[in-house]
KOLNULUM-562023 format. One record per residue (C-alpha): residue number from 1; residue in one letter; x negated, y negated, z negated. Coordinates in steps of 0.02 Angstrom, whole numbers, plus 50000, padded with zeros to 5 digits. Layout:
REM residues N
r k:NUM; r:A; c1:X; c2:Y; c3:Z
...
This chain:
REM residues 351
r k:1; r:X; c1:50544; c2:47899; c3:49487
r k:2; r:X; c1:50603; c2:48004; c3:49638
r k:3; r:X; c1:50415; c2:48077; c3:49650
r k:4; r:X; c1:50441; c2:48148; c3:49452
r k:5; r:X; c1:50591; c2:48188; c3:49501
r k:6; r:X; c1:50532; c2:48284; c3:49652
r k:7; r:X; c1:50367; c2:48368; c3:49548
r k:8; r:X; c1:50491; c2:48411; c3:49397
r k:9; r:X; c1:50599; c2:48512; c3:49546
r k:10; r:X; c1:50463; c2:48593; c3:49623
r k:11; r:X; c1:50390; c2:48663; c3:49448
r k:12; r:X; c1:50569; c2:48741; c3:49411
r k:13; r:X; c1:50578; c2:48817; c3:49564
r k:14; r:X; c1:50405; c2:48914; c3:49542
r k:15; r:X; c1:50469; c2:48959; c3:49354
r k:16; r:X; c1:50613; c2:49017; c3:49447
r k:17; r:X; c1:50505; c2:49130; c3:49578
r k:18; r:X; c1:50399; c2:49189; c3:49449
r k:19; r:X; c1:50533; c2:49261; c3:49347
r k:20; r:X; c1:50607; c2:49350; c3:49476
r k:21; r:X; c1:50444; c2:49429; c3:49533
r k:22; r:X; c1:50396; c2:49494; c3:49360
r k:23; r:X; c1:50574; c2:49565; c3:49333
r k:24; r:X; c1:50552; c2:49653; c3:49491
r k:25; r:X; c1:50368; c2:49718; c3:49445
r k:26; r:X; c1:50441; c2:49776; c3:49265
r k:27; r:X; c1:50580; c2:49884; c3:49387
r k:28; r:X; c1:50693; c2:49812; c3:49344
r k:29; r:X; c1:50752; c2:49766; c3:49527
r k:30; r:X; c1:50861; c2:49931; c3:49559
r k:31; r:X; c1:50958; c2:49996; c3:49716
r k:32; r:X; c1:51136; c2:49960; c3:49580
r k:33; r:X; c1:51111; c2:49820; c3:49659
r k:34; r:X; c1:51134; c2:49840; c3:49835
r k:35; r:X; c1:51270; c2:50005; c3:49797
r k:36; r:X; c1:51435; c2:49987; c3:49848
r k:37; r:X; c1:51573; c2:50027; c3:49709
r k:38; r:X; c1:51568; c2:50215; c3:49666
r k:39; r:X; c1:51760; c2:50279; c3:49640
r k:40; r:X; c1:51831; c2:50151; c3:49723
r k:41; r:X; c1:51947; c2:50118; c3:49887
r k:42; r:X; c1:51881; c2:49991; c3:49978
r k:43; r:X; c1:51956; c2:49886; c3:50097
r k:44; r:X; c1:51837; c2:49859; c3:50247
r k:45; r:X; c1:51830; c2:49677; c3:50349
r k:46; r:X; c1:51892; c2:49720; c3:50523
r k:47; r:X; c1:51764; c2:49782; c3:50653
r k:48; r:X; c1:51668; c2:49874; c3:50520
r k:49; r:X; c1:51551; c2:50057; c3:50557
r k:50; r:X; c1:51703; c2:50200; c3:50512
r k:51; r:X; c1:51554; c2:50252; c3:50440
r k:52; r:X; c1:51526; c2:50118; c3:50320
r k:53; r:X; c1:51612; c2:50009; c3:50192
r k:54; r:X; c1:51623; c2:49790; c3:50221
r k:55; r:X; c1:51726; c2:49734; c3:50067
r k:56; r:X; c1:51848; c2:49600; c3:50124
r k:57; r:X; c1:51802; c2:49473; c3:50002
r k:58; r:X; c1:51605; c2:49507; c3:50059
r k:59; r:X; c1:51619; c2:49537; c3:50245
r k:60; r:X; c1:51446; c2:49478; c3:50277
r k:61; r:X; c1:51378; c2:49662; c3:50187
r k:62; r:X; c1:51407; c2:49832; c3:50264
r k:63; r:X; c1:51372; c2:49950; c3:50146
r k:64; r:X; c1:51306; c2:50117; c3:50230
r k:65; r:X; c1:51193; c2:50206; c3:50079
r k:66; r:X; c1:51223; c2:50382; c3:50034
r k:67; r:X; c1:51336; c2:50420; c3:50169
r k:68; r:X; c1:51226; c2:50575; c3:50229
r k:69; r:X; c1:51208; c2:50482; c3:50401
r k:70; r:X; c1:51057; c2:50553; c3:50519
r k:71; r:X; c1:51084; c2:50393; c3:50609
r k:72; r:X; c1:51100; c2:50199; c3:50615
r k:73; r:X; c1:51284; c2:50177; c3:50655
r k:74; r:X; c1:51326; c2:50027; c3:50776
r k:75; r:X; c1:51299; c2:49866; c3:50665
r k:76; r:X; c1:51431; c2:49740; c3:50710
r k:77; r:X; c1:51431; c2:49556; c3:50749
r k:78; r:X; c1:51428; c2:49445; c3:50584
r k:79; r:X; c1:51343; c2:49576; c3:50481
r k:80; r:X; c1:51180; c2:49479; c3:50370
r k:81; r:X; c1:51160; c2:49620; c3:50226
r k:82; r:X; c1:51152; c2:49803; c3:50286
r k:83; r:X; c1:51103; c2:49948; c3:50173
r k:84; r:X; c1:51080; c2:50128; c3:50232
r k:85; r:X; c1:50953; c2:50173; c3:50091
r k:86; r:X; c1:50969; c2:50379; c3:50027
r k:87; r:X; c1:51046; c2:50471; c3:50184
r k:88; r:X; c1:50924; c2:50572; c3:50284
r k:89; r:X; c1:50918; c2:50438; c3:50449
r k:90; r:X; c1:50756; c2:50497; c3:50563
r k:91; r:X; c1:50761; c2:50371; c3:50714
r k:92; r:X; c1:50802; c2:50211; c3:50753
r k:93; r:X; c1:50880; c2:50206; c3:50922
r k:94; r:X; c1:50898; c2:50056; c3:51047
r k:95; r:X; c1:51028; c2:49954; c3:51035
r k:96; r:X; c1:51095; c2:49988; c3:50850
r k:97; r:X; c1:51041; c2:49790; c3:50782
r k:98; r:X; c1:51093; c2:49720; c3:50971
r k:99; r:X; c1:51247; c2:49635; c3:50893
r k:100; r:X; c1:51166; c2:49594; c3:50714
r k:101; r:X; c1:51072; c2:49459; c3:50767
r k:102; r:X; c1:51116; c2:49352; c3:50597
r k:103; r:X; c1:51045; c2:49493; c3:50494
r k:104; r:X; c1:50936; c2:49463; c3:50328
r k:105; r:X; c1:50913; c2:49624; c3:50229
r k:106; r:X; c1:50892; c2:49792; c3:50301
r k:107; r:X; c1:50872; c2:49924; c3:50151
r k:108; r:X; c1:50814; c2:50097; c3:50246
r k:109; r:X; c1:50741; c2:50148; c3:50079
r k:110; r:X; c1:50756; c2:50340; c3:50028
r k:111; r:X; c1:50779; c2:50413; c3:50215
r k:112; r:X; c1:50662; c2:50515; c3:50332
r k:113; r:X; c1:50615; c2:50390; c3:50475
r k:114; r:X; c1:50427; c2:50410; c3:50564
r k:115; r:X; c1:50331; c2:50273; c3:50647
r k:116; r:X; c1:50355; c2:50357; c3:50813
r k:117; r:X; c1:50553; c2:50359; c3:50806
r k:118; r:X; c1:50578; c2:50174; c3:50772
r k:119; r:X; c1:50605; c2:50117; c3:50964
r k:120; r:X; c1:50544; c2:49957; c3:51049
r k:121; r:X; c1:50688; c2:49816; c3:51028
r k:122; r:X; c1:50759; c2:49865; c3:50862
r k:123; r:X; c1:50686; c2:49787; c3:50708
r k:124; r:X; c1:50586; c2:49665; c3:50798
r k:125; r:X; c1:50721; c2:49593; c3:50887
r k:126; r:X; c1:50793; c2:49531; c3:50710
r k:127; r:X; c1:50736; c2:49364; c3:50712
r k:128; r:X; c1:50814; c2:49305; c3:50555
r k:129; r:X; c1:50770; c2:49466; c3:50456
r k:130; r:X; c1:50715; c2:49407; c3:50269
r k:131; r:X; c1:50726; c2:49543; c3:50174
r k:132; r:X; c1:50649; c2:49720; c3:50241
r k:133; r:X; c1:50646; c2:49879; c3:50118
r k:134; r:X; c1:50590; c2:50023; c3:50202
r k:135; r:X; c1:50502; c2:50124; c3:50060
r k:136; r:X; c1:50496; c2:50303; c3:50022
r k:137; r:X; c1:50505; c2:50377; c3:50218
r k:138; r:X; c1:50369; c2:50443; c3:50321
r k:139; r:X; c1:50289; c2:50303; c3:50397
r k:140; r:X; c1:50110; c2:50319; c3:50464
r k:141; r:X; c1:50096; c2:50112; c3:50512
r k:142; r:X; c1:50179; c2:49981; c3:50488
r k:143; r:X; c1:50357; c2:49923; c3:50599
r k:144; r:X; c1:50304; c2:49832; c3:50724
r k:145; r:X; c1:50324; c2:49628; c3:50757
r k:146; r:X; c1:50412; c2:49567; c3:50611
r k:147; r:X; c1:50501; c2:49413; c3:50606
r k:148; r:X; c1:50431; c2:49248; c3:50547
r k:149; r:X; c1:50568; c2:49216; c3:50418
r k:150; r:X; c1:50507; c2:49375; c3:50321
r k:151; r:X; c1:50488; c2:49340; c3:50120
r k:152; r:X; c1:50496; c2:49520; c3:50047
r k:153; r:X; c1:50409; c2:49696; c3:50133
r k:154; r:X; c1:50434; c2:49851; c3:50036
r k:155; r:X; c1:50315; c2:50008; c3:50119
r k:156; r:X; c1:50308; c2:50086; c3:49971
r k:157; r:X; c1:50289; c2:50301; c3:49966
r k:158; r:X; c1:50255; c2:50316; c3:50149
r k:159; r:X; c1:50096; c2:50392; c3:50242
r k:160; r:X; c1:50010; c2:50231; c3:50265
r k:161; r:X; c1:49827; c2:50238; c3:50306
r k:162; r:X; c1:49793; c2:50073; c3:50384
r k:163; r:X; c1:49861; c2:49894; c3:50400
r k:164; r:X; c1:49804; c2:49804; c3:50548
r k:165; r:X; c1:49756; c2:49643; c3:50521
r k:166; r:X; c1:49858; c2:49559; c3:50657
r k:167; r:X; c1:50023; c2:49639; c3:50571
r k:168; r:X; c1:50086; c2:49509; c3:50466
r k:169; r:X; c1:49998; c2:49365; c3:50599
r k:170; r:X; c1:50092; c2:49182; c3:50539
r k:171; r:X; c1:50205; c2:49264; c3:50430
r k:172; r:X; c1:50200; c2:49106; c3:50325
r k:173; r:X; c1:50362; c2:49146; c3:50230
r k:174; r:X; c1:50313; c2:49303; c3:50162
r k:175; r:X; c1:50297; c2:49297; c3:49966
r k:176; r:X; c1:50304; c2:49480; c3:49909
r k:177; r:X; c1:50207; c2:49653; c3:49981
r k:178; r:X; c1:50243; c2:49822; c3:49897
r k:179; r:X; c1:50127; c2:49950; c3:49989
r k:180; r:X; c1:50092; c2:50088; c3:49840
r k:181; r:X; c1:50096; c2:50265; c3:49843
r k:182; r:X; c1:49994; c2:50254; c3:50033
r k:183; r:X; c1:49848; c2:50323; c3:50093
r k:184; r:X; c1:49759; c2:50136; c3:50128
r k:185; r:X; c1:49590; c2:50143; c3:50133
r k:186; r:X; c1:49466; c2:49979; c3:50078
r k:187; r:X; c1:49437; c2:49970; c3:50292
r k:188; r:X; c1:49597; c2:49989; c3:50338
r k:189; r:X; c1:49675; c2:49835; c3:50243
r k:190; r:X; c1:49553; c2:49722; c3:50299
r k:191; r:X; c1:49606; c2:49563; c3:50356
r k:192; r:X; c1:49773; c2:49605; c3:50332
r k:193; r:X; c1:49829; c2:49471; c3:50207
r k:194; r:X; c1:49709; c2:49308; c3:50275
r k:195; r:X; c1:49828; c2:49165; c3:50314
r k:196; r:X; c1:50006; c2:49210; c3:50193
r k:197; r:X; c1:49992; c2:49042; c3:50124
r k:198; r:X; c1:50144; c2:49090; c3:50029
r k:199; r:X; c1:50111; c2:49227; c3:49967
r k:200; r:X; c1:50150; c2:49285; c3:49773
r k:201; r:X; c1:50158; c2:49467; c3:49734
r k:202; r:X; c1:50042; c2:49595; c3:49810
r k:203; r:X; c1:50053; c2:49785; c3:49749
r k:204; r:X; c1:49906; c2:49901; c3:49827
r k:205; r:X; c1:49930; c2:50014; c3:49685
r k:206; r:X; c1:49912; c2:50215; c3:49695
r k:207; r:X; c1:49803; c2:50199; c3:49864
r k:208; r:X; c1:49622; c2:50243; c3:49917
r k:209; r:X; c1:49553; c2:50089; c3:49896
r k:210; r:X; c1:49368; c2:50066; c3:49838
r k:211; r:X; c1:49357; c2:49878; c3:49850
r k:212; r:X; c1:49498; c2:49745; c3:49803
r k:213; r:X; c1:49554; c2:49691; c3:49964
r k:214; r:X; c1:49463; c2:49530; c3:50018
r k:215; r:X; c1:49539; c2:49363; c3:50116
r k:216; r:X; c1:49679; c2:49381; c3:49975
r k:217; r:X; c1:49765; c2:49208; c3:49989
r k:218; r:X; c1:49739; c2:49081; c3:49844
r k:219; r:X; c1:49926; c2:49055; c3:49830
r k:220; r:X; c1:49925; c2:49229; c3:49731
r k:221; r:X; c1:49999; c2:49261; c3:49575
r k:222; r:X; c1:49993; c2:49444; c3:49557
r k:223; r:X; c1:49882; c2:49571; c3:49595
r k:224; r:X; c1:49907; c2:49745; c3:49577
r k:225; r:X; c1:49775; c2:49889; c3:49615
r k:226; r:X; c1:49818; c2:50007; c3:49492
r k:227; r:X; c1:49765; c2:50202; c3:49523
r k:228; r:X; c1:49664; c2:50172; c3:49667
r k:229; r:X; c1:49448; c2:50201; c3:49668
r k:230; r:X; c1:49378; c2:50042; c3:49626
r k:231; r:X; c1:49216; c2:50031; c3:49525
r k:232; r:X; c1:49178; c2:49854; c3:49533
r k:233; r:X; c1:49233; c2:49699; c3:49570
r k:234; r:X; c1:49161; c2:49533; c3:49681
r k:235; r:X; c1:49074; c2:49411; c3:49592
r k:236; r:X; c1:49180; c2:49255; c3:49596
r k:237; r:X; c1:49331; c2:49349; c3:49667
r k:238; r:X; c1:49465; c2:49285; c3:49530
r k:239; r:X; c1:49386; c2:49116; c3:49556
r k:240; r:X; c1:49445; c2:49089; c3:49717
r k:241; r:X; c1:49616; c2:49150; c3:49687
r k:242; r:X; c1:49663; c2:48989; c3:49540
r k:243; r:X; c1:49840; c2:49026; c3:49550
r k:244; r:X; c1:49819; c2:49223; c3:49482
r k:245; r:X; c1:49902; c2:49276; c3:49319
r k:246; r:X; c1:49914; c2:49442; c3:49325
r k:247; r:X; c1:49795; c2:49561; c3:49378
r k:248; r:X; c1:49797; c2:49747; c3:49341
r k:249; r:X; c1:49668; c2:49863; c3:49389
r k:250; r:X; c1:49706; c2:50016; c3:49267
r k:251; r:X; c1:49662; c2:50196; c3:49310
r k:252; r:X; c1:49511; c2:50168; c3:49427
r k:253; r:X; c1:49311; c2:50190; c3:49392
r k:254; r:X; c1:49270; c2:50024; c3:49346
r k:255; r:X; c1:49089; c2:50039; c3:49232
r k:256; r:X; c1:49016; c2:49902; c3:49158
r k:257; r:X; c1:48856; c2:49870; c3:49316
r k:258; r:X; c1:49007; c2:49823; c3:49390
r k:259; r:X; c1:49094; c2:49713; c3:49309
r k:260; r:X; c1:48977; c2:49526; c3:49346
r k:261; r:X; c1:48950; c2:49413; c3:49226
r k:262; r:X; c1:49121; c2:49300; c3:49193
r k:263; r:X; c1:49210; c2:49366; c3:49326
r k:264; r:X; c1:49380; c2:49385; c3:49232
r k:265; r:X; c1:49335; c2:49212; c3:49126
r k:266; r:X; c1:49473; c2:49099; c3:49228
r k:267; r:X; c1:49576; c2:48986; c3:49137
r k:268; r:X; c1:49742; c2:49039; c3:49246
r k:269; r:X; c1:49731; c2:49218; c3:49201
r k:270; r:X; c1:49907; c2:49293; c3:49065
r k:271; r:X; c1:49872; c2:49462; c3:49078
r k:272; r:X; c1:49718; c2:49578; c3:49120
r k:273; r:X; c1:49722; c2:49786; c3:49127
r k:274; r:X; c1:49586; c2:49877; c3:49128
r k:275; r:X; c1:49645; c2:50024; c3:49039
r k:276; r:X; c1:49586; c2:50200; c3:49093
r k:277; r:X; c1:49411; c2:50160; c3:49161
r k:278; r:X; c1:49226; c2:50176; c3:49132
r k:279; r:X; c1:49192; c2:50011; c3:49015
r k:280; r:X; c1:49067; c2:50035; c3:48871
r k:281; r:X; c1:49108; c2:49855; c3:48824
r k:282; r:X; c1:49236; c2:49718; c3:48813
r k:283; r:X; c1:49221; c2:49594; c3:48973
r k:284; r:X; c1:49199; c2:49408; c3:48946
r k:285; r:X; c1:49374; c2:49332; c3:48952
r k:286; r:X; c1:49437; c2:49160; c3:48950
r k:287; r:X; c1:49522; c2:49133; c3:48793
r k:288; r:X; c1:49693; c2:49069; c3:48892
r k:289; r:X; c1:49710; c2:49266; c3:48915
r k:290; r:X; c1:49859; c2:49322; c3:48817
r k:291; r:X; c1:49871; c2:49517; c3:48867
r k:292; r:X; c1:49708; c2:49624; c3:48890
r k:293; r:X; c1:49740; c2:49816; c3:48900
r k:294; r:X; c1:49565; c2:49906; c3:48859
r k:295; r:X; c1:49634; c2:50073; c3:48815
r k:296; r:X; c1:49579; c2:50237; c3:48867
r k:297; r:X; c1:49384; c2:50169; c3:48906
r k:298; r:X; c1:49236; c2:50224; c3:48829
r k:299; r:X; c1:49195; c2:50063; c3:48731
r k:300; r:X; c1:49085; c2:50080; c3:48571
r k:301; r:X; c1:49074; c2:49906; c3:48502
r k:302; r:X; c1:49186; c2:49753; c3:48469
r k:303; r:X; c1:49104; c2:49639; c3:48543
r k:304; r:X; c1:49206; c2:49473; c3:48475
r k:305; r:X; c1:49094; c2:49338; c3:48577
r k:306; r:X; c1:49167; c2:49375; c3:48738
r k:307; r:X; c1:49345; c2:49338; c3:48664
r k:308; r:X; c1:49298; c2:49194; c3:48586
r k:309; r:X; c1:49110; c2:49083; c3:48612
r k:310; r:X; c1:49156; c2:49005; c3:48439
r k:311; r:X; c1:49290; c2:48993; c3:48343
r k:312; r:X; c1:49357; c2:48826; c3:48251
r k:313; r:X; c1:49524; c2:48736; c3:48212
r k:314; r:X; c1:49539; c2:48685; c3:48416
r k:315; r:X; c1:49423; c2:48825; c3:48491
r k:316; r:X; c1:49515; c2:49030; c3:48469
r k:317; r:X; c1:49576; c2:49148; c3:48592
r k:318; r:X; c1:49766; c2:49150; c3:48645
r k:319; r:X; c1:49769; c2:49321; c3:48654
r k:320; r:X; c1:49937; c2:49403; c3:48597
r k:321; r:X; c1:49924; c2:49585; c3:48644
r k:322; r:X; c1:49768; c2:49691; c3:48621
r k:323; r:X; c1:49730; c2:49864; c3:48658
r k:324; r:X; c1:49581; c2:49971; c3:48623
r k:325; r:X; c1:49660; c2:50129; c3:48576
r k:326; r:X; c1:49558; c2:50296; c3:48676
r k:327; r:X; c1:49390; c2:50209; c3:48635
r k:328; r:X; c1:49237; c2:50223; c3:48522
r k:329; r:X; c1:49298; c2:50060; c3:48391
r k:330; r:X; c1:49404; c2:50055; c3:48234
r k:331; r:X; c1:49493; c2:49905; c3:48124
r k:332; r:X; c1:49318; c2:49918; c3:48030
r k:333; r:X; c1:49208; c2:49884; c3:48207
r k:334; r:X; c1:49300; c2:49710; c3:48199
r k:335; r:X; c1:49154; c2:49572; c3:48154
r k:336; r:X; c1:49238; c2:49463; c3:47999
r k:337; r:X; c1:49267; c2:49298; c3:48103
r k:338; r:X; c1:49381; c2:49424; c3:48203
r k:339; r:X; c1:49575; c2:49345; c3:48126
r k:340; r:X; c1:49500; c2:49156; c3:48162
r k:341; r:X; c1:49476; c2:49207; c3:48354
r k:342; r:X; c1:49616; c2:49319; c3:48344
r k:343; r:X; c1:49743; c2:49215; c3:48264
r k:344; r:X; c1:49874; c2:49218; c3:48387
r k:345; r:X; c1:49871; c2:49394; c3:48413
r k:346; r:X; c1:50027; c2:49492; c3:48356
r k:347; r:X; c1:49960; c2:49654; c3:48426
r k:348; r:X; c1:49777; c2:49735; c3:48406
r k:349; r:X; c1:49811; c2:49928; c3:48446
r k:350; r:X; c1:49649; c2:50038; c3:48383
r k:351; r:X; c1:49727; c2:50222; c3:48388
């Protein structure tokens, strides 16, 4: 009893995880969040940066964003949630974090900060940081040693051309990795994920990548390449990731020489985008696949058999979304056994 008990647990907290990973891949995961009240007087815990707000009745957070501060202010003892994103901050100097040594989000997001101004004894003396958004500056490599307890990194919209593979070395807590809108090359990521057992979420989107990255833990359950250079894809690359459901590789040069046989036919796969590519037909899918995006390609022919092998009472596709609009086919391409493999499907787009 305490084992179901235990399994039934463990499968709501994943639900739990995923949810909040997609609603933070849909955008919906905004800096409202981490704002302090606009228009009103707040009362600030004792101790507090004159610089910054910490409510009374949340003394913990010291609210710092859009403050027009060109520096990290003195962050005092006690202090776990610390947000200085939009001001125009360039360098951070020694011994600003000395006293935050319970800290667990730092939000630098929105400032102008380079790799070469972050000083030695800073962020990677935060030991218990969990939470680290540094997106939209001017970095050219990553901060340097993170700590262990790390679950979320945001890069994203920095100068980025490399990620070292010893970077995120036994970060084993580490679920979530925003690095779009870089300049990573294929090279320069490799390695860089091997060994983040934990790992869930992994954006490489708007990049320079020509490959998807290899050494990409199993443990992943989304993938997102979007707007880089890719043109093909490993054979047997999905199959060693069983836990992926969503995978989008939209605006890239994937043709059909390089698309192997099966590749995207895995039974753990929800949602599949290929939209704005080179494909001249529809890939083989596994019919567990409820989303496949296809638009914008230059496909000629609906090709029903790799939706569905056969189609009987027990045997159809679960797809639910469809989309071939921007191609060669029409409603009248679709072969006639089309609404028995389709049945589930609320949404077949054509133009």
């Amino acid at each position: 009893m305490a084992d179901c008990l235990s399994s039934v647990a463990m499968f709501a907290l994943s639900c739990f995880l995923l949810v909040g990973l997609v609603c933070q891949s849909l955008g919906q995961y905004e800096y409202d969040d981490y704002d302090s009240p606009a228009g009103m007087e707040i009362i600030s815990s004792p101790g507090c940066a004159q610089e910054c707000d910490c409510p009374i009745n949340f003394p913990s957070a010291m609210y710092c964003n859009e403050r027009n501060l060109k520096f990290i202010p003195i962050v005092p003892t006690g202090i776990k949630y610390l947000y200085l994103q939009n001001n125009n901050i360039e360098e951070i100097k020694p011994g600003v974090f000395d006293n935050a040594t319970e800290l667990r989000w730092l939000v630098l997001d929105n400032n102008n900060i380079t790799s070469e101004k972050i000083q030695a004894g800073t962020i990677d003396k935060l030991s218990k940081l969990e939470k680290l958004h540094f997106s939209h500056n001017r970095l050219t490599k990553p901060p340097g040693r993170l700590s262990k307890s790390l679950d979320e990194l945001k890069l994203t919209d920095n100068q980025l051309s490399s990620f070292p593979s010893n970077t995120l070395s036994g970060m084993e807590n580490l679920t979530t990795i925003h690095l779009s809108k870089n300049k990573l090359t294929t090279e320069g990521i490799t390695g860089a994920f091997k060994g983040l057992k934990s790992l869930l979420l992994l954006d490489i989107s708007e990049n320079k990548l020509k490959k998807l990255p290899a050494g990409v833990p199993a443990s992943l359950l989304m993938l997102y390449a979007d707007n880089n250079d890719i043109d093909s894809i490993p054979s047997g690359y999905l199959a060693k990731l069983p836990n992926l459901q969503y995978l989008r590789v939209s605006h890239n040069k994937l043709v059909d020489s390089g698309i192997p046989a099966g590749v995207f036919n895995v039974s753990s796969l929800l949602e599949l985008d290929l939209a704005f590519n080179k494909l001249k037909t529809i890939p083989e899918i596994n019919e567990s696949l409820e989303h496949l995006y296809l638009q914008v390609n230059e496909i000629d022919k609906f090709d029903l058999s790799n939706i569905c092998k056969f189609s009987s009472p027990v045997n159809y596709s679960r797809l639910k979304t469809l989309r071939l609009d921007g191609n060669n086919v029409t409603h009248s391409s679709m072969p006639d056994d089309t609404s028995n493999c389709l049945r589930q499907a609320s949404e077949i787009i054509f133009e």
